[in-house]
N, C-alpha and C positions, 0 to 999 in steps of 0.2 A: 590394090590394098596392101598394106605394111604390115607384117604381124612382126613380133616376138614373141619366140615360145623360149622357156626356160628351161633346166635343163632337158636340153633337146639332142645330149648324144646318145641315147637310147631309150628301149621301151615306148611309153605310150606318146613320150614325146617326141622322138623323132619320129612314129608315125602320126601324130602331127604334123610334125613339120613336112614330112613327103607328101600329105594328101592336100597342104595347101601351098605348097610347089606347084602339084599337078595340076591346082585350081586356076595357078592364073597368079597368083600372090607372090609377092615380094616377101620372102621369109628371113629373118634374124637368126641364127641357130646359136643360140646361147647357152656356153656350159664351162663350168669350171674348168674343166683340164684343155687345154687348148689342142695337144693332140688330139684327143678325142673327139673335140669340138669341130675340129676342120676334115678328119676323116667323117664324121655325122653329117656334114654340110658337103662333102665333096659327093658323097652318097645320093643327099635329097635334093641336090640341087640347089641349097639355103646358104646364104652367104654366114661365112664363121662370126661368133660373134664371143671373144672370153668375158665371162659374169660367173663372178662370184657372188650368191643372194645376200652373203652373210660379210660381205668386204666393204665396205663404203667406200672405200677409192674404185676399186673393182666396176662397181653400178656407177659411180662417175665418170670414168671415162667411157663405158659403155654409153649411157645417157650425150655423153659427146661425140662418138659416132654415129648415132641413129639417129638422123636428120629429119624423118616422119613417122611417125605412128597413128595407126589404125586399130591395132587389136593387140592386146598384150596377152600373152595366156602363161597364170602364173605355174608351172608344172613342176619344177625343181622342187624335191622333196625328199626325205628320209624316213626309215621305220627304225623302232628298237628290236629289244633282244625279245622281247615277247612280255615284260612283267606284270603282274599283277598292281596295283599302285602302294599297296603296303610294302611291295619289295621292288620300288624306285626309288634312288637316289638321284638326288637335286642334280648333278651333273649330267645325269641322262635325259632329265627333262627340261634342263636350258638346253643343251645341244639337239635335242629334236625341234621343237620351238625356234632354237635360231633359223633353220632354216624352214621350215612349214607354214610359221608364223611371225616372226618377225623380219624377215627375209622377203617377204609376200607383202608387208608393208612399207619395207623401205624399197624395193624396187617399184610398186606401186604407185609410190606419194614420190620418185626419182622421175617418173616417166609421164606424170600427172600433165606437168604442160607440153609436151608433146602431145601427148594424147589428145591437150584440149583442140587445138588447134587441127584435129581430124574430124570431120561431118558426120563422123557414123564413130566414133569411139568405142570401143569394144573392152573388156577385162573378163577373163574365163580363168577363174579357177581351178585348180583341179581336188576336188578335195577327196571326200572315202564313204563309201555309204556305211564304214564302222563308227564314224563322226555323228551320225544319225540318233541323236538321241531315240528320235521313236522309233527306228528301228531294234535301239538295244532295248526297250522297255516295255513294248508288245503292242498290240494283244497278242501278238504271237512272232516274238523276239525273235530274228534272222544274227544279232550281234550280241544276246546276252554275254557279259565275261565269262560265264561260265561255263558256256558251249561255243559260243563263238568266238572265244578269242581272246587275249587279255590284254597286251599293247598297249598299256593303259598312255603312255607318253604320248604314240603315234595316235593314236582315237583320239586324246582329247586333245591335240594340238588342230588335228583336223573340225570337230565341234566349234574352238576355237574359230579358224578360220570359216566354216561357215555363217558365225554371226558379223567378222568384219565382213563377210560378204553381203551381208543383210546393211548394214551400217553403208558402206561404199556406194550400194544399189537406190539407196534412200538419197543420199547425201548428192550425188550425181546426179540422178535423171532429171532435172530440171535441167542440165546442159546436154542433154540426148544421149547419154551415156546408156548399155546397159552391161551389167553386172551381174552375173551369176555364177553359181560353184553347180561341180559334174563330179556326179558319184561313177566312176566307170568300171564299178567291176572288178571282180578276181581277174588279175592277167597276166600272162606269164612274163614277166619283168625280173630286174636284179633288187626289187624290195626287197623282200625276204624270201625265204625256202620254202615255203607256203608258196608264194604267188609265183615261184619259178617254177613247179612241179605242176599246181593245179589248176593254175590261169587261162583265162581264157586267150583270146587274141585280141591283143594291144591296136591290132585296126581297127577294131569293132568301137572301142572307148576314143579310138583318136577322130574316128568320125561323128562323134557325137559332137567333141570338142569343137570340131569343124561346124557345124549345124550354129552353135551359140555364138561363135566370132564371126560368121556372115548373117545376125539376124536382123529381120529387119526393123524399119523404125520401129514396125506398134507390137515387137516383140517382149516379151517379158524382160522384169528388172527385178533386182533382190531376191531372184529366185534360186533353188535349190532342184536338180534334176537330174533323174537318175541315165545312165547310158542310152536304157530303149527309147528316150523321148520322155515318159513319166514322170511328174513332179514326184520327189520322195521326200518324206518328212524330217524336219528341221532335230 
């Protein structure tokens, strides 16, 4: 199998990409900064791969090195300063978005005929169980803004992307495609000072990611699931 994982020089994406080294996989290690990108891949074993989600030349000449795909896992993503959405400015919320969300679609809709041309086509998300509408709205809110968090840019770019996850999942699986986004959890990553301080372990969420890029034909599509296996709400 051929993955690409996105930015895959660290946190949950390079473990990713180690645990589908170990598996057996042909892995892309795809990341902006190229140093970083070829010490990540000299590490897991994944061939370097520079992608920029937010560059269109960048995802073209990528898309011209990668001669098969199987599984694309969009991972590359950003958080803000923490704001409330009264106190966002427009520049904070194109620049999270460029890459969360529109960065997710264009290397997505770049990689599309490669993909087709794979018998088990795969796309894994990675999105946030703060995206979770019904988790922020209850019956008993894990993400209200007012206890759990405000980010309003990074939450709703993630919301965002889990309905193109819904729309992709729909629109695909008549060609055996499937499609789904992974809420995986607090985890000690370079997102923010939150997730570096109280995060769990970025294996724990990378293996989940693993479970949805080997699934099988009559596994789900347009779905939304959280780390332990559990569908979580949209």
């Amino acid at each position: 199998m051929h993955v690409l994982v996105t930015g895959a020089n660290s946190g949950i994406g390079k473990e990713i990409t180690r645990q589908l080294v170990t598996a057996g996989h042909t892995v892309w290690a795809a990341a902006r900064d190229p140093e970083r990108g070829r010490a990540a891949a000299a590490e897991t074993g994944a061939r370097p791969l520079v992608l920029d989600v937010t560059d269109e030349r960048s995802i073209a000449a990528a898309v011209e090195r990668v001669a098969e795909l199987d599984v694309l896992v969009n991972n590359a993503g950003i958080g803000d300063r923490g704001e409330q959405p009264a106190d966002l400015d427009t520049d904070t919320l194109r620049r999270v978005y460029e890459t969360n969300v529109f960065g997710v679609v264009a290397v997505t809709n770049a990689f599309l005929p490669t993909l087709r041309r794979s018998a088990r086509p795969r796309i894994v998300n990675i999105s946030s169980g703060t995206g979770s509408l019904g988790w922020s709205t209850g019956p008993n809110p894990q993400f209200d803004h007012r206890t759990g968090g405000a980010a309003a840019a990074y939450r709703s770019s993630k919301t965002a992307l889990n309905a193109l996850t819904v729309h992709y999942g729909q629109m695909l699986a008549a060609e055996g495609f499937k499609v789904n986004a992974l809420a995986p959890g607090l985890r000690a990553t370079n997102l923010n000072a939150r997730a570096a301080e109280l995060g769990g372990v970025p294996g724990e969420a990378a293996a989940a990611a693993v479970r949805l890029a080997q699934l099988a034909p009559d596994g789900p599509t347009a779905g939304f699931f959280s780390w332990d296996g559990t569908v979580a709400p949209w």
